[in-house]
VMD Tcl script that builds the backbone (N, CA, C; Angstrom):
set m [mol new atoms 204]
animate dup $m
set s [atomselect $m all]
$s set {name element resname resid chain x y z} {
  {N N UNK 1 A 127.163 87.836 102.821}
  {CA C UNK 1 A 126.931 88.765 103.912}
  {C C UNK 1 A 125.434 88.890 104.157}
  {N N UNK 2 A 124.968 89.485 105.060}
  {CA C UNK 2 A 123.768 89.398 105.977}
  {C C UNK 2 A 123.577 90.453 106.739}
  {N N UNK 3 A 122.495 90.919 106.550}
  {CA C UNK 3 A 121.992 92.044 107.495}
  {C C UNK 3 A 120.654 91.854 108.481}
  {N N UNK 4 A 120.910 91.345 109.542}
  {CA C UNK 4 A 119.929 90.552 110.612}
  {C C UNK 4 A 119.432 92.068 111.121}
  {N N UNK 5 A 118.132 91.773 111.228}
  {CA C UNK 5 A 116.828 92.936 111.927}
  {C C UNK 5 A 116.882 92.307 112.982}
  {N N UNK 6 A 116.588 93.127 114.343}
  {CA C UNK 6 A 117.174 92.730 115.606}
  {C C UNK 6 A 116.087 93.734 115.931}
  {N N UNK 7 A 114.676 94.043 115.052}
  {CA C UNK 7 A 113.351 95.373 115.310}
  {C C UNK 7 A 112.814 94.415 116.546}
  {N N UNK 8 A 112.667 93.467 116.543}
  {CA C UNK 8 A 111.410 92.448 117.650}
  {C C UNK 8 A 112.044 92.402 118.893}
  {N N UNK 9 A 113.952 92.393 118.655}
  {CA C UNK 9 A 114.667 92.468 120.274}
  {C C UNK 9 A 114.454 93.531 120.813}
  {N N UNK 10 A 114.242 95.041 119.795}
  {CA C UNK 10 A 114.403 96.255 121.152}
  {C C UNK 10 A 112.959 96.766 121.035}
  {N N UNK 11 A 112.169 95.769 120.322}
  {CA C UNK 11 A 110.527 95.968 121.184}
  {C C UNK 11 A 109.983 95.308 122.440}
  {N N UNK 12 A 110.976 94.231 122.564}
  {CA C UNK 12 A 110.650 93.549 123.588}
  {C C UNK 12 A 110.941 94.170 124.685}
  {N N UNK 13 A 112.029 94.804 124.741}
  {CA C UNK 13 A 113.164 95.504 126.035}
  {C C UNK 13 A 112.512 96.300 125.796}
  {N N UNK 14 A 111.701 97.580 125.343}
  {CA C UNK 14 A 110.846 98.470 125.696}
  {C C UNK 14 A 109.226 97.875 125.552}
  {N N UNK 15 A 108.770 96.900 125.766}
  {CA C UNK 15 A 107.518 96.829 126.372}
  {C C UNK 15 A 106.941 97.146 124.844}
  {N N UNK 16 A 106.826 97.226 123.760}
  {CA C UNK 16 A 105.986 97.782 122.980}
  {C C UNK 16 A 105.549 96.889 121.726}
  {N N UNK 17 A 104.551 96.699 121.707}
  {CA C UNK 17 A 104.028 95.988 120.202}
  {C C UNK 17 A 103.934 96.621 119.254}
  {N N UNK 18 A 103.746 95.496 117.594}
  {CA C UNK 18 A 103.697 95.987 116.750}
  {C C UNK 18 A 103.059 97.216 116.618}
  {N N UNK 19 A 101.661 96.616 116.931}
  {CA C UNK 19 A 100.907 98.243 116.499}
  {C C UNK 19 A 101.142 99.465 116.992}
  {N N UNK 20 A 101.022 99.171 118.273}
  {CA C UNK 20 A 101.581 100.225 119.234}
  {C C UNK 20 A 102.880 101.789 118.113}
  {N N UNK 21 A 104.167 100.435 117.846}
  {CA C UNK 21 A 105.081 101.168 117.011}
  {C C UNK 21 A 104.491 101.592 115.482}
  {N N UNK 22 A 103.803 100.989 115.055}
  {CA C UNK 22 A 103.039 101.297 113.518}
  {C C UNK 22 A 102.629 102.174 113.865}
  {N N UNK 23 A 101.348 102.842 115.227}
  {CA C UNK 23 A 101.187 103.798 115.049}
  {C C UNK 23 A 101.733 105.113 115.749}
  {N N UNK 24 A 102.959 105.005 116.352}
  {CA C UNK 24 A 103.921 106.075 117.007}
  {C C UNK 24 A 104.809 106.351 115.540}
  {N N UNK 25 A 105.009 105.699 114.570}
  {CA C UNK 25 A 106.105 105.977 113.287}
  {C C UNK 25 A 105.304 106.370 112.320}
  {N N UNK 26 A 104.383 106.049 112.347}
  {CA C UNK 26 A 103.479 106.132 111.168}
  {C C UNK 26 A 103.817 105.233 110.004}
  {N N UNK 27 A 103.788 104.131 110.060}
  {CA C UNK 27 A 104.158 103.202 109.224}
  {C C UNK 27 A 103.356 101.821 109.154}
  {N N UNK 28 A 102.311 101.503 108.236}
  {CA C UNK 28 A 102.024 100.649 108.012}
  {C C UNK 28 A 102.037 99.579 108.827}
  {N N UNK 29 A 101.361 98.646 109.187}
  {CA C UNK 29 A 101.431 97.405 109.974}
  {C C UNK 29 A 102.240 96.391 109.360}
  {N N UNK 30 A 101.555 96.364 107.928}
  {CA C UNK 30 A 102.523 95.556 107.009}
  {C C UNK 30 A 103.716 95.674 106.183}
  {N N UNK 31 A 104.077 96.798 106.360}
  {CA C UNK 31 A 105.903 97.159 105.615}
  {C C UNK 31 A 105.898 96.903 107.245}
  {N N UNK 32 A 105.687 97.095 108.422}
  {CA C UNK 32 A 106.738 97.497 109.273}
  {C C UNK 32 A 107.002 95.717 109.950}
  {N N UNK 33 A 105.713 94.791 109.500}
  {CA C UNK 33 A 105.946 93.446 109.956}
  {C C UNK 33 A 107.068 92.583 108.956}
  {N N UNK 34 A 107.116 93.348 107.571}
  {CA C UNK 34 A 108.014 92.687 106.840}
  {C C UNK 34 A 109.622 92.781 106.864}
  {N N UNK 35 A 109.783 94.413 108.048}
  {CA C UNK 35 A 111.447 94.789 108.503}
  {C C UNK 35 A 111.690 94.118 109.502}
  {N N UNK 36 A 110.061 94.137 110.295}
  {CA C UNK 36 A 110.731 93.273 111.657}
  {C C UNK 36 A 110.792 91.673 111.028}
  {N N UNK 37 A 110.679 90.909 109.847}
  {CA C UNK 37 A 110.528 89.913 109.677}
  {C C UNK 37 A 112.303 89.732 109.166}
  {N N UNK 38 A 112.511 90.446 108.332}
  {CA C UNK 38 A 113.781 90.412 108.284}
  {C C UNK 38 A 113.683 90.310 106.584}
  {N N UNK 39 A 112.780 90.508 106.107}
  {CA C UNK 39 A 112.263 90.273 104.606}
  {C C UNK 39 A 112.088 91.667 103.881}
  {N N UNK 40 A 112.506 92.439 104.367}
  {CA C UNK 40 A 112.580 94.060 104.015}
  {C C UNK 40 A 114.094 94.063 103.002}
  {N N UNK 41 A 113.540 94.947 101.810}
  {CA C UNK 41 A 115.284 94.554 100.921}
  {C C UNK 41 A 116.052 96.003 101.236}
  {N N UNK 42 A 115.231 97.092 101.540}
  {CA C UNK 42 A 115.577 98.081 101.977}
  {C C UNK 42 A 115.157 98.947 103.175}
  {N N UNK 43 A 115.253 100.308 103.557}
  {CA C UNK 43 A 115.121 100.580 104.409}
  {C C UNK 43 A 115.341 102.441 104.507}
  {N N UNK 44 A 114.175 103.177 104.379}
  {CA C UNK 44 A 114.155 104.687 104.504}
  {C C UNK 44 A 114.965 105.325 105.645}
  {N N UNK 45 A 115.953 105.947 105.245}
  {CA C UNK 45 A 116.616 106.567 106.548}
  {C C UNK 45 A 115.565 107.484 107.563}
  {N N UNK 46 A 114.767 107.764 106.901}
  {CA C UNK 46 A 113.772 109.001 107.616}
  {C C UNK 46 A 112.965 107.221 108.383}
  {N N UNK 47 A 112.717 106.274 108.384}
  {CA C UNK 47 A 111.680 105.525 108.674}
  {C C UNK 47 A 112.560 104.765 109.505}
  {N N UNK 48 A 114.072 104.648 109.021}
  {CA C UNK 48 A 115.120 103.941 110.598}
  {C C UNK 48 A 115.000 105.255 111.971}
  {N N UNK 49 A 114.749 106.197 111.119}
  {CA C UNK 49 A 115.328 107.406 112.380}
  {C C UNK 49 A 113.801 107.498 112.762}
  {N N UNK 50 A 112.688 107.343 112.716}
  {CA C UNK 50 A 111.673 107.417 113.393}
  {C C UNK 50 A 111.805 106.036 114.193}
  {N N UNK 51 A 112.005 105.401 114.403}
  {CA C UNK 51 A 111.835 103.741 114.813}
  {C C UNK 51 A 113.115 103.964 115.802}
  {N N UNK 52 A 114.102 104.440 115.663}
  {CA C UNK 52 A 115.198 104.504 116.632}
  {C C UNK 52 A 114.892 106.063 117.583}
  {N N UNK 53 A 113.874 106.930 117.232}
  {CA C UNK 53 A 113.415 108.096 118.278}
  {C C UNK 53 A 112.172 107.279 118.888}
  {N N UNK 54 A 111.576 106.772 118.533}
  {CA C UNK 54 A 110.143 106.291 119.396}
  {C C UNK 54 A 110.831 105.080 120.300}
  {N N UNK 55 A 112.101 103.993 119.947}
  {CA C UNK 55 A 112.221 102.503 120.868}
  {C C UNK 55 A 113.419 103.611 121.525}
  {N N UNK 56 A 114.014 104.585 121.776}
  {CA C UNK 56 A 115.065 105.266 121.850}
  {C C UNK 56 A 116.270 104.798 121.835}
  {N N UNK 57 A 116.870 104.380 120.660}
  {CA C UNK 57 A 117.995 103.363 120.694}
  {C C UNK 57 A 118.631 103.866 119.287}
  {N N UNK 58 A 119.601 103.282 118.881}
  {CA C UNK 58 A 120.483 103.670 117.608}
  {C C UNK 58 A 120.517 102.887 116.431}
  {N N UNK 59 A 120.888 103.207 115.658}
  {CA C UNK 59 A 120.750 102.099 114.280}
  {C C UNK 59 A 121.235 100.970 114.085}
  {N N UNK 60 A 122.342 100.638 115.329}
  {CA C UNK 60 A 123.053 99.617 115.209}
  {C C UNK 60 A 122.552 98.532 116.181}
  {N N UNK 61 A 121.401 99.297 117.274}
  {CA C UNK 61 A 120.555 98.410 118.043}
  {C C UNK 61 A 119.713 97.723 117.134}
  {N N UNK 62 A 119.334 97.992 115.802}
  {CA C UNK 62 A 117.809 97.275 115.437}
  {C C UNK 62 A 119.243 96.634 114.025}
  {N N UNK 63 A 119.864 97.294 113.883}
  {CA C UNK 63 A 120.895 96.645 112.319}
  {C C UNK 63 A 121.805 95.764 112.368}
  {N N UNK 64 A 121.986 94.568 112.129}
  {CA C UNK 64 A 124.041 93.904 112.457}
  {C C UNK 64 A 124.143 92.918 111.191}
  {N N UNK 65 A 125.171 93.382 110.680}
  {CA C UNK 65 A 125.769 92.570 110.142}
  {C C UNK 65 A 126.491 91.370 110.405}
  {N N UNK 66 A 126.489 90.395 109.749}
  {CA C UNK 66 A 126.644 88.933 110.047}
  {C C UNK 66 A 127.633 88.111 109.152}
  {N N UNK 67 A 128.550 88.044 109.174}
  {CA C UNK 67 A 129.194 87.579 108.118}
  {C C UNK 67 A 128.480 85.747 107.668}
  {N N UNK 68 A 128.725 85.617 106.311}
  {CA C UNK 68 A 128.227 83.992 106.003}
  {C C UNK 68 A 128.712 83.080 106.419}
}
mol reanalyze $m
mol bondsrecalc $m
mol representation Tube
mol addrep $m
């Protein structure tokens, strides 16, 4: 099983770059390039729910599971 980051699709559809979102979440440039990389092993609920209030979208917009 597989959990594909889909962070770079709903930055694109809202116009917004990395930094831009690093500094609306308050999150690092580099943890937040390693979730959008897809290389993140986990993931702060308080740091999904800032990232889904600033791109205004839901957890299942930036999360999907993928079967192997």
């Amino acid at each position: 099983m597989a959990i594909v980051v889909n962070l770079d699709v709903m930055m694109a559809k809202r116009k917004m770059s990395l930094n831009e979102l690093s500094e609306k979440v308050d999150i690092t440039l580099a943890n937040l390039s390693i979730l959008k990389t897809g290389k993140a092993k986990a993931v702060r609920f308080s740091t999904l729910e800032a990232i889904c209030k600033v791109l205004d979208c839901q957890p299942g917009d930036i999360l999907e599971f993928v079967e192997d």
